[in-house]
PDB file of N, H, CA, C and O in Angstrom:
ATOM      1  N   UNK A   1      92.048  40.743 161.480  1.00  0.00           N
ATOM      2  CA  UNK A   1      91.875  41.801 160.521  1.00  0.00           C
ATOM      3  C   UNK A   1      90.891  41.338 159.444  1.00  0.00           C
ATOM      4  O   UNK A   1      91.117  40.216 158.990  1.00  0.00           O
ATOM      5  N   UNK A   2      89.709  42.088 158.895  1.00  0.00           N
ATOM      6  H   UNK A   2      89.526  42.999 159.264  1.00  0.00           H
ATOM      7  CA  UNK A   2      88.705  42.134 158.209  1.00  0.00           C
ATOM      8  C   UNK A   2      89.366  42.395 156.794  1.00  0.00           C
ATOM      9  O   UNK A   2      89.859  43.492 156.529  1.00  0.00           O
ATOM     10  N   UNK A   3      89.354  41.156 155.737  1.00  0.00           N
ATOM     11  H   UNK A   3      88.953  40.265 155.951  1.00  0.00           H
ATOM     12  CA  UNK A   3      89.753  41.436 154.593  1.00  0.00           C
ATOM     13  C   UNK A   3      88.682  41.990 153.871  1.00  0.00           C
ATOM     14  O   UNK A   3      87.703  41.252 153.764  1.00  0.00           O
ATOM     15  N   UNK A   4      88.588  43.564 153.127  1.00  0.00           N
ATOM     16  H   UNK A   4      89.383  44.163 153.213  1.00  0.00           H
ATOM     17  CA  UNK A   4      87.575  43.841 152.150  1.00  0.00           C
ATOM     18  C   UNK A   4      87.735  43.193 151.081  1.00  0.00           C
ATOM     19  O   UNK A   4      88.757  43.082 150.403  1.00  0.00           O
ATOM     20  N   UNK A   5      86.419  42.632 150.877  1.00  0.00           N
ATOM     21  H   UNK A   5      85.589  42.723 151.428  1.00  0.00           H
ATOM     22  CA  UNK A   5      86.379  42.409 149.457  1.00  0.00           C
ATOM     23  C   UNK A   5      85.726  43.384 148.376  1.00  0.00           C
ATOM     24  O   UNK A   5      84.665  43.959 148.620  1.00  0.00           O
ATOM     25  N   UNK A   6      86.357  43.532 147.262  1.00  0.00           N
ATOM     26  H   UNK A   6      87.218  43.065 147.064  1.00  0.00           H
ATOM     27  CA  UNK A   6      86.232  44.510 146.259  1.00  0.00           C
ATOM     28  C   UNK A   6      85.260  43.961 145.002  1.00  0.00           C
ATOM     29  O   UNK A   6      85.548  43.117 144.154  1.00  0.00           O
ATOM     30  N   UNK A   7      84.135  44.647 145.149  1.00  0.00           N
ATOM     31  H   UNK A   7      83.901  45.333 145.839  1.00  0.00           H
ATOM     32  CA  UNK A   7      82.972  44.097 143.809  1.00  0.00           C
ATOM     33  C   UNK A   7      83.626  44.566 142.950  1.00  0.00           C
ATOM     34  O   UNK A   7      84.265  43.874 142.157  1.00  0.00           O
ATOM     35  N   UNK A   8      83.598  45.823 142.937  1.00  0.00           N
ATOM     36  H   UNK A   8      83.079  46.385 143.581  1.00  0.00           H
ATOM     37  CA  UNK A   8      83.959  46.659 141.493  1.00  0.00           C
ATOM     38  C   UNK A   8      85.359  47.075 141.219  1.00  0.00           C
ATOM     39  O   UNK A   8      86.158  47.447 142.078  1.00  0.00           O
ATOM     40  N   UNK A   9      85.602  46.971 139.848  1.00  0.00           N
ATOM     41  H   UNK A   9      84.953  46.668 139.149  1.00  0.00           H
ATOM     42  CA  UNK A   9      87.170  47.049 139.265  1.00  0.00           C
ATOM     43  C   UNK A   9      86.772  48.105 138.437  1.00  0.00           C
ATOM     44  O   UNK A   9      85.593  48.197 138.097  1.00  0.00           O
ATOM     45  N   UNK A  10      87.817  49.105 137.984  1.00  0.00           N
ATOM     46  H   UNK A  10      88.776  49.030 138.260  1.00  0.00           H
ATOM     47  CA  UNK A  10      87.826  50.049 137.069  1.00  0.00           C
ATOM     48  C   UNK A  10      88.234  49.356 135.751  1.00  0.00           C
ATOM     49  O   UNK A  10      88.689  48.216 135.655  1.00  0.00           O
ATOM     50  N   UNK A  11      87.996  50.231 134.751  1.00  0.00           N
ATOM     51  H   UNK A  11      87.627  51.157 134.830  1.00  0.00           H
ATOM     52  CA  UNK A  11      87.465  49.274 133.498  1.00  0.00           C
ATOM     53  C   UNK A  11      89.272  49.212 132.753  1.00  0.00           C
ATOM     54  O   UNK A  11      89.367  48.512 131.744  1.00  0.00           O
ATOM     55  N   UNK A  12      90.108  49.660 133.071  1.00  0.00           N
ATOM     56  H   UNK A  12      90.030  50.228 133.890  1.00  0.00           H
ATOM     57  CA  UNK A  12      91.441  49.040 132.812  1.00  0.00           C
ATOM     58  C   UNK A  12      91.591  47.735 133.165  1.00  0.00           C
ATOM     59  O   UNK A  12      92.071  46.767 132.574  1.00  0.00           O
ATOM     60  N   UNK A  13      91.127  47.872 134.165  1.00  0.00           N
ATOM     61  H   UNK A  13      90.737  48.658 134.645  1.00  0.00           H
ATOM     62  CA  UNK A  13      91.425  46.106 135.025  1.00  0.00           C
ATOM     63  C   UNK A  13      90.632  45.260 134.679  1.00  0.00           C
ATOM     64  O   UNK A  13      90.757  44.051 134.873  1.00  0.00           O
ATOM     65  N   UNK A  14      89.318  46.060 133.879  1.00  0.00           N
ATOM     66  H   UNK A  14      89.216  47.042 133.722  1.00  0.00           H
ATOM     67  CA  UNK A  14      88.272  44.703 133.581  1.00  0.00           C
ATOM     68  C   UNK A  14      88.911  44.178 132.082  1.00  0.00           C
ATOM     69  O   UNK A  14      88.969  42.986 131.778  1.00  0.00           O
ATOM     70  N   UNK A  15      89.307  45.124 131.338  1.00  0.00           N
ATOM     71  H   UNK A  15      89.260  46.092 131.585  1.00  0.00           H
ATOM     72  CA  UNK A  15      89.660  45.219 130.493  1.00  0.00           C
ATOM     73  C   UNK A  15      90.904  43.543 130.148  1.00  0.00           C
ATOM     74  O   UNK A  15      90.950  42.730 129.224  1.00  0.00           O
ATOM     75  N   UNK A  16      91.771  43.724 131.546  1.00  0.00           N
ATOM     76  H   UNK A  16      91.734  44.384 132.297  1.00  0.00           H
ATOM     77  CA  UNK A  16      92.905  42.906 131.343  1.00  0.00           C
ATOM     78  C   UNK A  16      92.826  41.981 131.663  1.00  0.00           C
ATOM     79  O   UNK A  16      93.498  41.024 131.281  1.00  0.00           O
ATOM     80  N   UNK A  17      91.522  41.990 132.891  1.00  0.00           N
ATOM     81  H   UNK A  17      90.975  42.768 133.201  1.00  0.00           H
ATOM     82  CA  UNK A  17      91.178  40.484 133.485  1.00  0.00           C
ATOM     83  C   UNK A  17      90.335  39.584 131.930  1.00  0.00           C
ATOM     84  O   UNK A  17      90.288  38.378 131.686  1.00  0.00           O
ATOM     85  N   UNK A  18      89.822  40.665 131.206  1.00  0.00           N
ATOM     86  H   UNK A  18      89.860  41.645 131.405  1.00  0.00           H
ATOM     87  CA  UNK A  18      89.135  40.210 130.013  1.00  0.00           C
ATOM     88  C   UNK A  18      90.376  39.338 129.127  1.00  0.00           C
ATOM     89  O   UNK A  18      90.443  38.138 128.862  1.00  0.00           O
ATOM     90  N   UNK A  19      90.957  40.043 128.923  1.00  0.00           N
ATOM     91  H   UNK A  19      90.903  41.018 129.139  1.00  0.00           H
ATOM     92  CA  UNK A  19      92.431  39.568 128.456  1.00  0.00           C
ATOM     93  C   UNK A  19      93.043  38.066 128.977  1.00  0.00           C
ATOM     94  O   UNK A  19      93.453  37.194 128.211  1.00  0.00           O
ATOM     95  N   UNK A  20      93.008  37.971 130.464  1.00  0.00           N
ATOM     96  H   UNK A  20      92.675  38.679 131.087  1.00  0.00           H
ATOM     97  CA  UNK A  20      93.176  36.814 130.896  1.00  0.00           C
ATOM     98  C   UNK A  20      92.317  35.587 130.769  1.00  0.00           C
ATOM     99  O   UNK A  20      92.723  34.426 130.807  1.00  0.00           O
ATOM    100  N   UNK A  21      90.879  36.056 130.588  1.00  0.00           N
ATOM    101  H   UNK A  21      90.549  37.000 130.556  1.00  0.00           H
ATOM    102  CA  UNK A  21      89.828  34.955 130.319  1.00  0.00           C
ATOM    103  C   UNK A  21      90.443  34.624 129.531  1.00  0.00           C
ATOM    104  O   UNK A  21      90.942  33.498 129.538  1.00  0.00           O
ATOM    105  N   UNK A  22      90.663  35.668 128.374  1.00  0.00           N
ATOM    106  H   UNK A  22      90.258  36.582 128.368  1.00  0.00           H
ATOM    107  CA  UNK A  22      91.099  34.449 126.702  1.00  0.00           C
ATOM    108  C   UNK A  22      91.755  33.645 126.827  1.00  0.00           C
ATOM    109  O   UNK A  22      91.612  32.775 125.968  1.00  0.00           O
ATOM    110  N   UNK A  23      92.595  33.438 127.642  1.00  0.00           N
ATOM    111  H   UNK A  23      92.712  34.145 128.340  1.00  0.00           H
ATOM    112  CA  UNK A  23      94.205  32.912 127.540  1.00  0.00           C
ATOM    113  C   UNK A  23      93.611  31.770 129.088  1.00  0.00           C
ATOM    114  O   UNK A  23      94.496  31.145 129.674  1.00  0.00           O
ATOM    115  N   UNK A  24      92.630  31.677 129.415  1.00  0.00           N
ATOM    116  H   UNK A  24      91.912  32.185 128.939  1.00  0.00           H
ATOM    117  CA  UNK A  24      92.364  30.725 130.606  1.00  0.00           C
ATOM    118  C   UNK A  24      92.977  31.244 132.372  1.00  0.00           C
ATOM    119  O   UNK A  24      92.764  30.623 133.414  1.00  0.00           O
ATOM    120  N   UNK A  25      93.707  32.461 132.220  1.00  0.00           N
ATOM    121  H   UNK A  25      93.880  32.965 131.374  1.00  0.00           H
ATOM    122  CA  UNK A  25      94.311  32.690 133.026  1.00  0.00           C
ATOM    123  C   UNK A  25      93.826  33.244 134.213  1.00  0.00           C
ATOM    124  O   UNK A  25      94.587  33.371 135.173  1.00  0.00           O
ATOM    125  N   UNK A  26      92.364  33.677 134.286  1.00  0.00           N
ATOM    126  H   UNK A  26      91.746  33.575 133.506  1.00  0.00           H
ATOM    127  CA  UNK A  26      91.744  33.927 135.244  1.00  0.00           C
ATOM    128  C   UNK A  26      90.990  33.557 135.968  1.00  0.00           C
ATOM    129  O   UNK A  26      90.118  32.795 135.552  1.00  0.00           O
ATOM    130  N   UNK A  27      91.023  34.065 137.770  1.00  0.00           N
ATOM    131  H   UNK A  27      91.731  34.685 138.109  1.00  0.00           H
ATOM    132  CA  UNK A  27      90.612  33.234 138.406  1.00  0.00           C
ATOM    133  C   UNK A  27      88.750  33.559 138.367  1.00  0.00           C
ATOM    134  O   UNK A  27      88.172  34.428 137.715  1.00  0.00           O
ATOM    135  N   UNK A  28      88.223  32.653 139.186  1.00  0.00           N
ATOM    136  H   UNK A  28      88.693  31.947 139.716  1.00  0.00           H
ATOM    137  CA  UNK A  28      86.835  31.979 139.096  1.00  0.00           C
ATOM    138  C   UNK A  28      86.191  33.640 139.644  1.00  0.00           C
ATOM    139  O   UNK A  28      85.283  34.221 139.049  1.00  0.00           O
ATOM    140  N   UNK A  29      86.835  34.137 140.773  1.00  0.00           N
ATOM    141  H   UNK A  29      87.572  33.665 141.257  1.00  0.00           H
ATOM    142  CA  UNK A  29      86.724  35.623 141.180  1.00  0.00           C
ATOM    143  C   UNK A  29      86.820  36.620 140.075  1.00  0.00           C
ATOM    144  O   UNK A  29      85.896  37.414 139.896  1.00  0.00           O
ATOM    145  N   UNK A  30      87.515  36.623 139.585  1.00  0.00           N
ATOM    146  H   UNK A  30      88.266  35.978 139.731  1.00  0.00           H
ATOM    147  CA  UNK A  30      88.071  37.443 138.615  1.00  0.00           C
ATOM    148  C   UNK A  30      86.900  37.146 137.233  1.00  0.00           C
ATOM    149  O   UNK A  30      86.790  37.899 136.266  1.00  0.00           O
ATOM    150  N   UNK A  31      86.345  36.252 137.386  1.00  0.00           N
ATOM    151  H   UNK A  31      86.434  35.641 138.172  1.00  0.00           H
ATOM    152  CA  UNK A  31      85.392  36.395 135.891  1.00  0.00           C
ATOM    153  C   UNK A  31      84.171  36.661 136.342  1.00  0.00           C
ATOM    154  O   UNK A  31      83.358  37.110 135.534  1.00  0.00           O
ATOM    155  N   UNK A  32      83.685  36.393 138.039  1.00  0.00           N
ATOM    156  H   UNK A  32      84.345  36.028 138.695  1.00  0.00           H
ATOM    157  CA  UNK A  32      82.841  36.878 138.581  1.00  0.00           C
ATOM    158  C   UNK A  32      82.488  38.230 138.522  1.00  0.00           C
ATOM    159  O   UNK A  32      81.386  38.738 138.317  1.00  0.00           O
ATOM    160  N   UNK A  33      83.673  38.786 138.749  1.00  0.00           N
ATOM    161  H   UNK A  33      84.569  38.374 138.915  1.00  0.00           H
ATOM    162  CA  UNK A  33      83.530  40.796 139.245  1.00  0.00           C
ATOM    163  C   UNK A  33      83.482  40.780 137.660  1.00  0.00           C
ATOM    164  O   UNK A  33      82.354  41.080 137.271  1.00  0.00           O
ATOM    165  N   UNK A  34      84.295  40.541 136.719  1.00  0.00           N
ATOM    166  H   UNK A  34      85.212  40.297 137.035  1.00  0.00           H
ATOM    167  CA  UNK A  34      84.314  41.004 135.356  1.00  0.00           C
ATOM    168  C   UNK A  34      82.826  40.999 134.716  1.00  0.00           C
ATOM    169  O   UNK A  34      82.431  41.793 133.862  1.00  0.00           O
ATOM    170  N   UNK A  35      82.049  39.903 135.321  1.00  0.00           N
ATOM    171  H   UNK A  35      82.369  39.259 136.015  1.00  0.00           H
ATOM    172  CA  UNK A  35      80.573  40.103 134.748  1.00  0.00           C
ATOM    173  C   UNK A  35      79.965  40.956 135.174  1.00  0.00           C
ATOM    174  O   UNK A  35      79.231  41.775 134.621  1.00  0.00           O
ATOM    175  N   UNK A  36      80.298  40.779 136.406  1.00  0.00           N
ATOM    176  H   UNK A  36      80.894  40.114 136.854  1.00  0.00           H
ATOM    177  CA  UNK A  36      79.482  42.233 137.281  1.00  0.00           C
ATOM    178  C   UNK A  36      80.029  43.363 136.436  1.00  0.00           C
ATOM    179  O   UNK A  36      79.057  44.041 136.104  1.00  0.00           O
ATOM    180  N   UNK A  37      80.674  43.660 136.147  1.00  0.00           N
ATOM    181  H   UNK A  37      81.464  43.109 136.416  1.00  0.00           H
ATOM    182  CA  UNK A  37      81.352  44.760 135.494  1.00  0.00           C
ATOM    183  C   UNK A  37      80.449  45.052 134.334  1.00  0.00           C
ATOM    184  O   UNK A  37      79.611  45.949 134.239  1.00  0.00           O
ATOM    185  N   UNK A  38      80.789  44.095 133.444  1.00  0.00           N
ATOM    186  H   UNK A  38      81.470  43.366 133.521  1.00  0.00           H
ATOM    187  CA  UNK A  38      79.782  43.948 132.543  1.00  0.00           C
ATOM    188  C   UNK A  38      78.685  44.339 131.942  1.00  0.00           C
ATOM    189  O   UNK A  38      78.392  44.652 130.788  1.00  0.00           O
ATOM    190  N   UNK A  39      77.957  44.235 133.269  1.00  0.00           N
ATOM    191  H   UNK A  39      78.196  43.980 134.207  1.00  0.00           H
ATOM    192  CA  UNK A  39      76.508  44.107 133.109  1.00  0.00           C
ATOM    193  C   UNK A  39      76.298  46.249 132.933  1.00  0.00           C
ATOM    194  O   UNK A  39      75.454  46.894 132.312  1.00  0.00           O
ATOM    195  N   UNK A  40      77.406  46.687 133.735  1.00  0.00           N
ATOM    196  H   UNK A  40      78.092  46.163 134.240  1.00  0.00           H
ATOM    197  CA  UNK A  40      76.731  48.134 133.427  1.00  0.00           C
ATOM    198  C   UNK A  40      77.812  48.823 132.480  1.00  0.00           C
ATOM    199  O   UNK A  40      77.519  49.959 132.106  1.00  0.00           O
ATOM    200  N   UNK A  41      78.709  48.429 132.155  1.00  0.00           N
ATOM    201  H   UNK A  41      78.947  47.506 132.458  1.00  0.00           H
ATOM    202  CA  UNK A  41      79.802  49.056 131.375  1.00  0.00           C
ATOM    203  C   UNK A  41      79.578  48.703 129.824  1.00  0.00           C
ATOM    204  O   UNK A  41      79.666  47.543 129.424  1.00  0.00           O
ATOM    205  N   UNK A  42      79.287  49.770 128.989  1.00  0.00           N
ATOM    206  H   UNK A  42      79.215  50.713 129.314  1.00  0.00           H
ATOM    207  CA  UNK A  42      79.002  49.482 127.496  1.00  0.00           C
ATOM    208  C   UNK A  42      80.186  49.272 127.072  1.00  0.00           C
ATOM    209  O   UNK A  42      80.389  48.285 126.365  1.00  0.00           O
ATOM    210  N   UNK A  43      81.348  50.245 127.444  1.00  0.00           N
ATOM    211  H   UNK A  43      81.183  51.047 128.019  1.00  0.00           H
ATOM    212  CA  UNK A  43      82.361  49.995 126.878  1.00  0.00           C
ATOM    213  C   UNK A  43      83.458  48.817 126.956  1.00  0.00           C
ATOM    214  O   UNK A  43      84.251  48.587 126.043  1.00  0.00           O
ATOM    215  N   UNK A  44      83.402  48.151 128.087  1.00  0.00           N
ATOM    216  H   UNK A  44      82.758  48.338 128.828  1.00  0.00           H
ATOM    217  CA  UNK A  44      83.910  47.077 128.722  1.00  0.00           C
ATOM    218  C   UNK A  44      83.123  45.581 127.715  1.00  0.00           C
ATOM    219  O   UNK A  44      83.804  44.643 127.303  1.00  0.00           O
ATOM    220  N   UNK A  45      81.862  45.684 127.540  1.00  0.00           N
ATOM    221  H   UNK A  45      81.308  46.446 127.875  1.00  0.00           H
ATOM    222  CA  UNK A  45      81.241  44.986 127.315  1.00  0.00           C
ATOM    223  C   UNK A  45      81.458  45.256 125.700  1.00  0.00           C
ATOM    224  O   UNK A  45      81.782  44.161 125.241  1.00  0.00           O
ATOM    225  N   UNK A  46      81.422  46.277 124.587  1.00  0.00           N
ATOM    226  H   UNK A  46      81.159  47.167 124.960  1.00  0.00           H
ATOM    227  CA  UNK A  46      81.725  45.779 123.425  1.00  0.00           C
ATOM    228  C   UNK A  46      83.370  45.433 123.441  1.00  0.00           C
ATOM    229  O   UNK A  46      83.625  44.416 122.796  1.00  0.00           O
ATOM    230  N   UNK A  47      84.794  46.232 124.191  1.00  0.00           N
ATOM    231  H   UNK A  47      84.587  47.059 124.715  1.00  0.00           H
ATOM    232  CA  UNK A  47      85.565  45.128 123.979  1.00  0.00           C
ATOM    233  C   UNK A  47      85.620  43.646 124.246  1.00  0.00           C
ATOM    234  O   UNK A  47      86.257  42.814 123.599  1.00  0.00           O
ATOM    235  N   UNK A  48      84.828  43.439 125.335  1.00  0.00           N
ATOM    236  H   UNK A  48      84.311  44.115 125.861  1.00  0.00           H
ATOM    237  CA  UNK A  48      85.071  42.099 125.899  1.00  0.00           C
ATOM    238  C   UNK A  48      84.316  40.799 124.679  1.00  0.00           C
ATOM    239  O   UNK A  48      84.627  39.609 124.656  1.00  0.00           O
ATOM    240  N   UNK A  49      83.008  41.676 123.518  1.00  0.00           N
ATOM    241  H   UNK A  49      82.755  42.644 123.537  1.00  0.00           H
ATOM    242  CA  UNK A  49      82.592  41.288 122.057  1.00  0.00           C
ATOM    243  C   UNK A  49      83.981  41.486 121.122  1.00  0.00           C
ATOM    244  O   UNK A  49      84.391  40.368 120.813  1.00  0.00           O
ATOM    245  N   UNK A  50      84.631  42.301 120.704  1.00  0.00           N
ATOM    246  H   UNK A  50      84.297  43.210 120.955  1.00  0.00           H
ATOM    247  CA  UNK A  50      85.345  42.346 120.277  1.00  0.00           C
ATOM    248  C   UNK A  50      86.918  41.122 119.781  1.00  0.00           C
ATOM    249  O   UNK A  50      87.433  40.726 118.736  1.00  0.00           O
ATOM    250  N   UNK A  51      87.215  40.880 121.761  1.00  0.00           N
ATOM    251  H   UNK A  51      86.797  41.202 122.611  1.00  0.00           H
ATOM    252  CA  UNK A  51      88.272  40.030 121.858  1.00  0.00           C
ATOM    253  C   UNK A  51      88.167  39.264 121.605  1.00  0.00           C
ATOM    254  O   UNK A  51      89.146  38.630 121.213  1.00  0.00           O
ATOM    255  N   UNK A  52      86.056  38.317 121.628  1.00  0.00           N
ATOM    256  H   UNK A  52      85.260  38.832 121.946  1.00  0.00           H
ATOM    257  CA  UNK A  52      86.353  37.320 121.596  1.00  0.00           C
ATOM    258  C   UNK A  52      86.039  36.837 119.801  1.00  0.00           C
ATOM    259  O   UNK A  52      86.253  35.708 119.360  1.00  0.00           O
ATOM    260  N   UNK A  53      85.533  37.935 119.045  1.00  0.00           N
ATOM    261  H   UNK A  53      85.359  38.853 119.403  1.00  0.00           H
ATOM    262  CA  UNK A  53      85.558  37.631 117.927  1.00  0.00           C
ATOM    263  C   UNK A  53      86.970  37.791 117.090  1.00  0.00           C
ATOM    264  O   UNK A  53      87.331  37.142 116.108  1.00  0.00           O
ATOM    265  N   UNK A  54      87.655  38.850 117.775  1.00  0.00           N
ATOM    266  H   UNK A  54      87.362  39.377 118.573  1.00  0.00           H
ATOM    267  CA  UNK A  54      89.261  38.137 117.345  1.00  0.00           C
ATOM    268  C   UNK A  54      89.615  37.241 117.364  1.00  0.00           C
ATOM    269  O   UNK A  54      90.016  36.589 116.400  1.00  0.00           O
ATOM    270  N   UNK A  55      89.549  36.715 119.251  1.00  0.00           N
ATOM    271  H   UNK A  55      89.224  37.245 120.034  1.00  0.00           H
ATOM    272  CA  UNK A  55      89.893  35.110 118.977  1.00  0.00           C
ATOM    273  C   UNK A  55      89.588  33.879 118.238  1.00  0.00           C
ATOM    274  O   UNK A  55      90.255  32.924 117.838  1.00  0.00           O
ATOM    275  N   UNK A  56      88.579  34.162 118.202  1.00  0.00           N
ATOM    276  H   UNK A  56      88.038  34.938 118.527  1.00  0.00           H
ATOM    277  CA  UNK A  56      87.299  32.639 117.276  1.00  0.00           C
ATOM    278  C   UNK A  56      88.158  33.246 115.612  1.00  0.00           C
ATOM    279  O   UNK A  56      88.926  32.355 115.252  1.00  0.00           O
ATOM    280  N   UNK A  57      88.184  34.378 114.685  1.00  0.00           N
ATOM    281  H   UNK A  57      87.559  35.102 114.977  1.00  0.00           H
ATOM    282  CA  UNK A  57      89.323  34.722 113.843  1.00  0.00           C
ATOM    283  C   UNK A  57      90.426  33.956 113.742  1.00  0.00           C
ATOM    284  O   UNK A  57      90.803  33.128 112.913  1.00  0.00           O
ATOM    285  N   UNK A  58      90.912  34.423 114.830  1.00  0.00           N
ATOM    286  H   UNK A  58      90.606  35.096 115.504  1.00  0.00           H
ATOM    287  CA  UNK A  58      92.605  33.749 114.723  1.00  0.00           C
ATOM    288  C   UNK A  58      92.486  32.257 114.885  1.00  0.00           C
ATOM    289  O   UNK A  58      93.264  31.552 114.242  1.00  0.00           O
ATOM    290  N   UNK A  59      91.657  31.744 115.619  1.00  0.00           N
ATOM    291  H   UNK A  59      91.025  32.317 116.141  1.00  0.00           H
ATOM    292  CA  UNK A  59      91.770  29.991 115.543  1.00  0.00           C
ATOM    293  C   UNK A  59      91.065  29.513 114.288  1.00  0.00           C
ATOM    294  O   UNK A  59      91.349  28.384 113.887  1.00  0.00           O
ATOM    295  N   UNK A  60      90.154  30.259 113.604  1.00  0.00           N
ATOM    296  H   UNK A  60      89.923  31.176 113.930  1.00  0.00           H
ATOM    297  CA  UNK A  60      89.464  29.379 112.388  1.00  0.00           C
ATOM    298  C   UNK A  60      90.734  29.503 111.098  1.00  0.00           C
ATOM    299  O   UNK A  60      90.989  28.817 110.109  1.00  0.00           O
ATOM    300  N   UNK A  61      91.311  30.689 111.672  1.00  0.00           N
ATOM    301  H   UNK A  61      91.104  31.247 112.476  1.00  0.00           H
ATOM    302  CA  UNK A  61      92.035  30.866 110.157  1.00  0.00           C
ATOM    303  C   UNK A  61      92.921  29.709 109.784  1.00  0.00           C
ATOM    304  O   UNK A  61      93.218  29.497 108.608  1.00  0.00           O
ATOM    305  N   UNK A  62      93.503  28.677 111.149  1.00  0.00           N
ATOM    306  H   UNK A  62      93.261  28.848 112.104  1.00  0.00           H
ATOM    307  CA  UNK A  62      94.420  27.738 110.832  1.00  0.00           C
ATOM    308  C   UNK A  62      95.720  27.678 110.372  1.00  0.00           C
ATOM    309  O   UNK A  62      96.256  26.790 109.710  1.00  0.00           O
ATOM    310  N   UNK A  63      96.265  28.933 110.881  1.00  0.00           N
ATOM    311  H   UNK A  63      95.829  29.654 111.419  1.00  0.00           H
ATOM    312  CA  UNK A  63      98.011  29.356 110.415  1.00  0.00           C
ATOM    313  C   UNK A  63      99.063  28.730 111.266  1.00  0.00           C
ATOM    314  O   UNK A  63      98.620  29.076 112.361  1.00  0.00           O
ATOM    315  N   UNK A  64      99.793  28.272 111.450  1.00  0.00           N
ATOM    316  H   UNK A  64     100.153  27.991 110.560  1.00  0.00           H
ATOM    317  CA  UNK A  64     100.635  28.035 112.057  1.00  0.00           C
ATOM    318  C   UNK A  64     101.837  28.476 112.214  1.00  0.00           C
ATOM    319  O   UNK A  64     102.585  27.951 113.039  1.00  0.00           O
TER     320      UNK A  64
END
């Protein structure tokens, strides 16, 4: 049996796989298609700006 492989994700899923980058949790596939994603999705692409200027936020602030 011929496994398809799937380029494109709908932008919920890019959205969460984005989510998983932050946190290290995604696989090497998964940040692959997410760029592909990327590259044509405006909206995908300013959250995926967004998350990561939250994150770089929350680690400079130094709260514990």
């Amino acid at each position: 049996m011929c496994a398809k492989i799937k380029v494109f994700m709908p932008c919920d899923e890019a959205n969460h796989v984005c989510d998983k980058t932050q946190y290290s949790e995604a696989t090497l596939w998964e940040k692959i298609i997410l760029n592909l994603h990327l590259i044509y999705c405006r909206a995908c692409c300013g959250y995926t700006k967004n998350n990561s200027k939250l994150t770089k936020a929350v680690k400079a602030s130094k709260v514990d």
